[in-house]
Each structure stands twice: as structure tokens, then as C-alpha cells.
N, C-alpha and C positions, 0 to 999 in steps of 0.2 A: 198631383201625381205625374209623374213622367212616364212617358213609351216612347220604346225605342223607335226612330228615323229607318222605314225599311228600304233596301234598295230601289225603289221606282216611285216612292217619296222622292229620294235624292233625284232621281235622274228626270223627272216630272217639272223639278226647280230647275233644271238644269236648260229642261228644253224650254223654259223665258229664257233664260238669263243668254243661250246660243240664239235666242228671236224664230225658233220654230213656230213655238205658239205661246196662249197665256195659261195654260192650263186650269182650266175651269170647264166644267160640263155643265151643258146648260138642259132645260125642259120645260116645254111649256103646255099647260092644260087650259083649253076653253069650253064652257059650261052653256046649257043654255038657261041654268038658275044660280042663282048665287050661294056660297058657302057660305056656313056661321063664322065669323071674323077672329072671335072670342073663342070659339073651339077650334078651330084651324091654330091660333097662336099657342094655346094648350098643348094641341098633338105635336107643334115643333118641338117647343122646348119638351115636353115628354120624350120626344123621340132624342133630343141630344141627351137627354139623361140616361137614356136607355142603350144607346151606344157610346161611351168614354172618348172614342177618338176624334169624334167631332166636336165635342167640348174643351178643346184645348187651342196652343197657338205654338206655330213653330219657331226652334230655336236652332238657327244654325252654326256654324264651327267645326272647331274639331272632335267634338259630339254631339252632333245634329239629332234632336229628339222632338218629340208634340211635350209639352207639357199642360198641365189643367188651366183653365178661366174660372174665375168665379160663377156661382148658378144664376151671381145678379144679369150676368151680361149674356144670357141664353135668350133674354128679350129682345137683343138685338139682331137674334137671328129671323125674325119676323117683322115684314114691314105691309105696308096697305099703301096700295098706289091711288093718291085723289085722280088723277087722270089719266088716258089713255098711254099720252107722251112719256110718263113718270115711269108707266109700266115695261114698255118699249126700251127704255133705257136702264131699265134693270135686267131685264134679260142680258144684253149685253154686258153688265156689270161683273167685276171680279171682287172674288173675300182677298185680303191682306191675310196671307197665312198667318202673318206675326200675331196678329191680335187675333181673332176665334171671334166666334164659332166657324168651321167650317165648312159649314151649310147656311144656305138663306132662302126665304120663301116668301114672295111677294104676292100677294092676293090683289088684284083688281077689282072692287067689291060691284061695279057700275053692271047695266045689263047692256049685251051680255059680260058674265062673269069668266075673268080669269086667273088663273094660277103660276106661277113661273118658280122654279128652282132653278137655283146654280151651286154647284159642290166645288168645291177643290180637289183638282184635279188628281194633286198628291196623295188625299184621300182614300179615292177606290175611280177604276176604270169604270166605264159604260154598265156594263153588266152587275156590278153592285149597286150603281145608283137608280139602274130598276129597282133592283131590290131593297135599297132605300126608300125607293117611292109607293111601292106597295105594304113596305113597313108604314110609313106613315099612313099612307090611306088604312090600314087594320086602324091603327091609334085611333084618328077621328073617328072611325064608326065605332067603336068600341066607347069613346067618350061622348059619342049622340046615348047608345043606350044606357050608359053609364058614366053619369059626368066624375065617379071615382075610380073611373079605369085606370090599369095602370100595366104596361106590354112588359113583357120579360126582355131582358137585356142583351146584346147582341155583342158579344167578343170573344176573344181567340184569337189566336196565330194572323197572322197578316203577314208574312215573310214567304217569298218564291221557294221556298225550301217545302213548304205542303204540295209544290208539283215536282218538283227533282226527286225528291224520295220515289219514286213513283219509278224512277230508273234506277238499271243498274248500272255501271261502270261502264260495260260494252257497249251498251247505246250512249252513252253520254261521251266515249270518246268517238262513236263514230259520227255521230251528229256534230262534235267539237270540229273534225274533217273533214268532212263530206257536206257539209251544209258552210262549210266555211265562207259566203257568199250572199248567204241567205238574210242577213242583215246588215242598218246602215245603209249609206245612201250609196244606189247605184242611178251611175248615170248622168247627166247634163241638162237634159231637155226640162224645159220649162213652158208650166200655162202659161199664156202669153196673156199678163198682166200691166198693165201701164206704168211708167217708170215717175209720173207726176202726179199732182193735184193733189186737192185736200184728202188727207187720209183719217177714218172712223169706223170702227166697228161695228161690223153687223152681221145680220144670219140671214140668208138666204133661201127659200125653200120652193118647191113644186112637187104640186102635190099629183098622184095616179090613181083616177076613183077607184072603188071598188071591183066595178068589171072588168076595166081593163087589168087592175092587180090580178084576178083571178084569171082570166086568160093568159097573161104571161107569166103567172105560174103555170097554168096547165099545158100551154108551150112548151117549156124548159122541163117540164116532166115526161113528157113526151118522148122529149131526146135525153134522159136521165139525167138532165143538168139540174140545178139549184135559181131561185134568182137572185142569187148573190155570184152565179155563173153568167147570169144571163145579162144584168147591170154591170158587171166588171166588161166583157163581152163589147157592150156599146161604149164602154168609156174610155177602149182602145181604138175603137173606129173612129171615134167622135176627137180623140185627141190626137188622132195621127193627122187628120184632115184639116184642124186648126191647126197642126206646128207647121203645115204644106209638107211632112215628111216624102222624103223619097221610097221605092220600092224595095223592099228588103233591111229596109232599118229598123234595128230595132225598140221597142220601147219597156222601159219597165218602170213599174206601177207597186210600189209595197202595198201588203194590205195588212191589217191587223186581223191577231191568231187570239182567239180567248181559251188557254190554255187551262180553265177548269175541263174541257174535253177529257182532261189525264185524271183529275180527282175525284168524277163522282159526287156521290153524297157526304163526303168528308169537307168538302166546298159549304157546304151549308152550315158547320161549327164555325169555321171560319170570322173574323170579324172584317167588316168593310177594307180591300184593299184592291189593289193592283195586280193583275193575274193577266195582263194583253202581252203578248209577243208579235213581231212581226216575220214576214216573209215574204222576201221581193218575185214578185210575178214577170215574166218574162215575152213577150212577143214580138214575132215580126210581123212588122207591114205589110199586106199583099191588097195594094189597092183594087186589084179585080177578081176579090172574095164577097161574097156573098154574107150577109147576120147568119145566117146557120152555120158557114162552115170556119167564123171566126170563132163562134162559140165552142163549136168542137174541139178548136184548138185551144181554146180555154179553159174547158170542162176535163180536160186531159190534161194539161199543166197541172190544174189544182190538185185533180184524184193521185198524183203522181207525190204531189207536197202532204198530200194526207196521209198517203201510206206509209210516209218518213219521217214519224214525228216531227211535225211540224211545228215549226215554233221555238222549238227546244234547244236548238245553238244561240241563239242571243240570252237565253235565261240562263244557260252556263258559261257564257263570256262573262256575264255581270256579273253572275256568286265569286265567280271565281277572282275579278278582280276586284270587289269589294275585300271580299276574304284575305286576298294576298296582301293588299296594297292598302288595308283601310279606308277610314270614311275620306280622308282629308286628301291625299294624293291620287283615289279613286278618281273623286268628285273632278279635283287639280286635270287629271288626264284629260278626263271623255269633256270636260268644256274646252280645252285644247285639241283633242281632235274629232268630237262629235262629227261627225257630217249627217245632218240631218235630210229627210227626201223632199225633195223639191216638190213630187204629184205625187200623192199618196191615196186610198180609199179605206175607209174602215163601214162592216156594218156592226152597225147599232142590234140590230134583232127584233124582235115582235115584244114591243109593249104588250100586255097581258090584260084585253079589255074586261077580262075578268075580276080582273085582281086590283085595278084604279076605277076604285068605287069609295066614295066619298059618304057614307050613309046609305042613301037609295041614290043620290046623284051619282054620272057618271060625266066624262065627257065627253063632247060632241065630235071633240077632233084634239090630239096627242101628236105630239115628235120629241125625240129627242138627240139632242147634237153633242158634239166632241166640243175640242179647244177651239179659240180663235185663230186663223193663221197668221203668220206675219211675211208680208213678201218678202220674196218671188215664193214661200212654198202656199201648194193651193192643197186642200184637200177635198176630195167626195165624199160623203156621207148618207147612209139609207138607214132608214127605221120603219115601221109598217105598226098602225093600229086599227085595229077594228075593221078589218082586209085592206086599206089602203096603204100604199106605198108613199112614203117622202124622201124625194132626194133633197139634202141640204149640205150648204158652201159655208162658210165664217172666215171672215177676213178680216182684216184689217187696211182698209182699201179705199179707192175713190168710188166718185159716180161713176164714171166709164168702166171700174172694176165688176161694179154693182150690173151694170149694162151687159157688159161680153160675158157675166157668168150664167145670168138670166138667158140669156142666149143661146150658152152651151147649156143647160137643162134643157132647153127646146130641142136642141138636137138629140140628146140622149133619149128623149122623151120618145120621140118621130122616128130613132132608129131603133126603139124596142120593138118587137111584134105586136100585134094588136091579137 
């Protein structure tokens, strides 16, 4: 069976093929007991039968579509890593859209026990592959008390047109002009990444226990900020002071917009897709500001992006130029003039330590990350499980990359509040 290729499918392929990233989301669970092996590979393949769009391979052209794999090859969506390294290295691994399944799920069987997924990026954004993930954690425990469980199936619409409906005309021409900026790369500046050495894929992370997460929420509550205000915040301090900017330059930072905001409960018919927009963030440097009164100036950019449907100019550039121009000279364009953003932040959101429960296991410690970058762009990345917070990096990079970004987490770490 065939499904249609939706617009951020295509533009998902598009950011490899421009060397943004490799689009692939990654996740990883550590346990302090081990999974059943034989029902964890049960709840995969269950789970790609129970959603269609994972079980297929793409075909691209002049009618770019998923079409179906066989149920034989759902096996290869599950692997078991004999060693720590195996495991390591699959995290960083990507699926070959062409061949399927789209999902994979490596089990670490040794103690302590681990878990790793990696989706296709094209697939669905951040925010569905939680909910990919708590889909499967239902399947396993559902196949612990019943090894003849069997989950109701998950499809629907997948196309950016379940948020545009959502508008009328008015806003969508004025957002078309008024936000005409708001997307695509602004700007020049760059993490200051190393122009040599061996380059290899990895993930990066630091983690902010418990207490301190809680205090720098209760901070940024305090002065009605977010801490997704409060970590954008430090990572204009901390980046203005590695590029040695001068005073009053400015810096801008896109960050990604999860435009189910507009849909509601109608998001939950929906099957696994793409629903992220972006929106470039804007500041100047005032190097003799204080962390409070950059956040201020932060917390006030954003509330200002929120009252403006946010997000919603770059979801109506794409309809619109898919729609006009088709798949084929669409595609043709925006690899021709993509400008993709060199420093970028997206959060991830609150893993739901409620809802990744494995039977009665849970685990001990959860993140999850975006694509890998490909230099000079660097990205920020936060997620929070079980009240802690993680920042993480993905590159494609050397050891000195690996070094100076470890680095910069230190600083963002020391210029949070405690």
C-alpha cells in the first residue's frame, strides 16, 4: 500500500541532502533491571503493525510516497546489542528511508539494562516520537499481562493542513507579511567549531539533578518566565561571550515551534507526523547585563512571538509552494535555496515518567534528542525526565568538537541560577 510523501517528509530529506542534519531522532532508556527481549521484539513489530507508516520504505521522484515492506522484514526493526560499544553505536545509527521499517529499537540486555530508539526523522517530529514511545511502553505491558494483546492502530491525516484549517484568511495573510522574517536562516555567526580532524557522530549530554531543575524552575516562575526562557536566556550569554561579540551586536537563535498548540484534541486522531515550525529569536548583546535582566529581555521577545501565531509563516510558505509548484520543482527550489540556521535550540518537552513504564519497570534516567548536525550548524537541545533537566548537542564532529561543546554546557550549566 502506498501513502502519500507529506510536505516535511520532503523537506526532512531535504535538510541531509543541504547537510543540515541526518534526520533521525534519537532516545535512550536506562534501567536498573533488565527487559523480556522476546517481548520487547513482540511490542515492536506489534507497534509497526499498528501504525502503517512505519512499516513502509521511501520512494522518491516525481511522486515521492512511503510505500509498504513486507511483515517478514518488521524483525529487522529490533536488534539486541551483545556489548556496551554495539549499543553506543547504535544510538548514533540511522534507518535508510528506502528500505523500512522506520523505527528501530536496540535493547542492551547486560546489567545495567538499556533501551535506544532511533526514528526517522521524516516520520514524525519530537513530539510524536514520545508518543511513539509511550505507544510502545502501553504494547509491552499490555503483552506482560497478556502475551495475546493486541493495541488499536494509530492513523490519520499526517499533512500540515490539520493546523492551517485552523485559520482564516486574515491571519494567514497577515502572518504571510508581518512574520515575513520569522523563518530560515538569519544571520552569519557561528559556534565556533574546528575546521579539522577526524570527524564521527555523537550525542552529547549534561545532565541538572533534580534540585537544581526545581530551583530554576522556581526562579523563572517567579519572574513569570518558562525554563525554556530561562535556558534560551543562558545560551545567548554563553554564545555571545564565545564568538568574543562586541557590544550591541546582535544575535539570533531559531528555535522550534510545536504547532499542535493550534489543534487541540484533534492532534490525537492524527497519525505519526511533522507538526514543528520555527521562529528566529532575536537579541542584543549588552555585556554589562546581569542573567535577570537578559532573561527579561527574553521572556518578552517570546510572550510577544506567542501572541502572533507563532510559527505559522513558514507552514504557509510550504503549502503554499508545494501546492503551486508541486513535489518535483518544490523539492528542486528549497535545495537550491534552503539556507539552513547555522545555531539553532529546539526543546524536546517532559518525557512523561508516568507513561514509560515497561510493565512495573521504569527507568532510572530518559532523554531524548533531535538530528545529528552537520558543521558549522550546531544545535541546543533540552528534555526533562523525572524532574531533571538534559541539555544535549549531536554532531557530527571531532574530539576538540566533542571538548569545546562539553565546555559550553559548563557554562550554560554555571550561568543558570541555582
Amino acid at each position: 500500500m502506498d501513502y502519500t510523501a507529506e510536505v516535511f517528509d520532503q523537506v526532512q530529506l531535504l535538510f541531509d541532502v543541504t547537510r543540515f542534519h541526518d534526520h533521525q531522532l534519537h532516545c535512550v532508556l536506562k534501567f536498573d533491571s533488565g527487559l523480556d527481549p522476546q517481548v520487547l521484539q513482540k511490542a515492536v513489530i506489534s507497534s509497526i503493525q499498528a501504525v502503517p507508516i512505519l512499516g513502509t520504505r521511501y520512494i522518491d521522484g516525481g511522486r515521492p510516497r512511503w510505500t509498504s515492506v513486507g511483515p517478514e522484514e518488521f524483525r529487522e526493526a529490533f536488534i539486541v546489542a551483545r556489548t556496551e560499544a554495539e549499543f553506543e553505536e547504535f544510538v548514533v545509527s540511522r534507518i535508510d528511508e528506502s528500505q523500512g521499517p522506520q523505527v528501530k529499537v536496540c535493547l542492551l540486555g547486560s546489567s545495567p539494562c538499556a533501551v535506544a530508539l532511533t526514528m526517522n526523522h521524516m516520520i514524525c517530529d519530537a513530539a510524536d516520537f514520545k508518543r511513539y514511545l509511550y505507544f510502545l511502553c502501553e504494547i509491552y505491558s499490555g503483552l506482560i499481562a497478556d502475551p495475546a494483546y493486541r493495541p488499536a492502530g494509530i492513523a490519520g491525516d499526517r499533512s500540515m493542513r490539520g493546523v492551517l484549517q485552523f485559520f482564516g484568511m486574515r491571519e494567514k495573510f497577515k502572518s504571510l507579511f508581518s512574520q515575513s522574517k520569522e523563518n530560515n536562516r538569519c544571520g552569519e555567526q557561528r559556534f565556533p567549531l574546528s575546521g579539522g580532524g577526524e570527524v564521527r557522530s555523537f550525542i552529547l549530554t549534561c545532565k541538572l539533578g533534580r534540585q537544581r531543575t526545581a530551583a530554576l524552575k522556581d526562579y523563572g516562575r517567579a519572574k513569570g518566565a518558562t525554563l525554556n526562557d530561562a535556558v534560551l536566556a543562558a545560551y545567548y550569554r554563553c554564545l555571545s561571550r564565545s564568538l568574543a561579540l562586541s557590544p550591541g551586536t546582535e544575535v539570533q537563535i531559531p528555535v522550534m515551534v510545536d504547532m499542535r498548540r493550534y489543534v487541540g484534541e484533534i492532534g490525537s486522531s492524527m497519525s505519526l507526523t511533522n507538526l514543528t515550525s520555527t521562529v528566529i529569536t532575536r537579541l542584543e548583546y549588552r555585556s554589562d547585563e546581569g542573567f535577570e535582566d537578559t532573561l527579561g529581555r527574553v521572556k518578552a521577545a517570546m510572550d510577544e512571538k506567542k501572541n502572533s501565531d507563532i510559527g505559522l509563516n513558514g507552514f504557509i510558505k510550504l503549502d503554499l509552494l508545494y501546492r503551486i509548484c508541486g513535489n518535483r520543482i518544490a523539492n528542486r527550489t528549497l535545495r537550491s535555496t534552503l539556507k539552513n540556521p547555522l545555531i539553532c535550540m529546539t526543546n524536546v518537552g517532559i518525557l512523561d515518567a508516568a507513561r514509560i513504564c515497561f510493565g512495573n519497570l521504569r527507568p532510572r534516567d530518559a532523554y531524548l534528542c533531535g538530528a545529528i548536525k552537520y558543521k558549522p550548524h550546531f544545535q541546543l537541545a533540552i528534555s526533562s525526565y523525572a524532574g531533571e533537566l538534559t541539555l544535549s548537542a549531536n554532531l557530527y564532529g571531532s574530539v576538540s568538537d566533542r571538548d569545546r561543546i562539553l565546555s559550553f554546557f559548563d557554562a550554560i550549566a554555571a550561568e543558570l541560577p541555582d
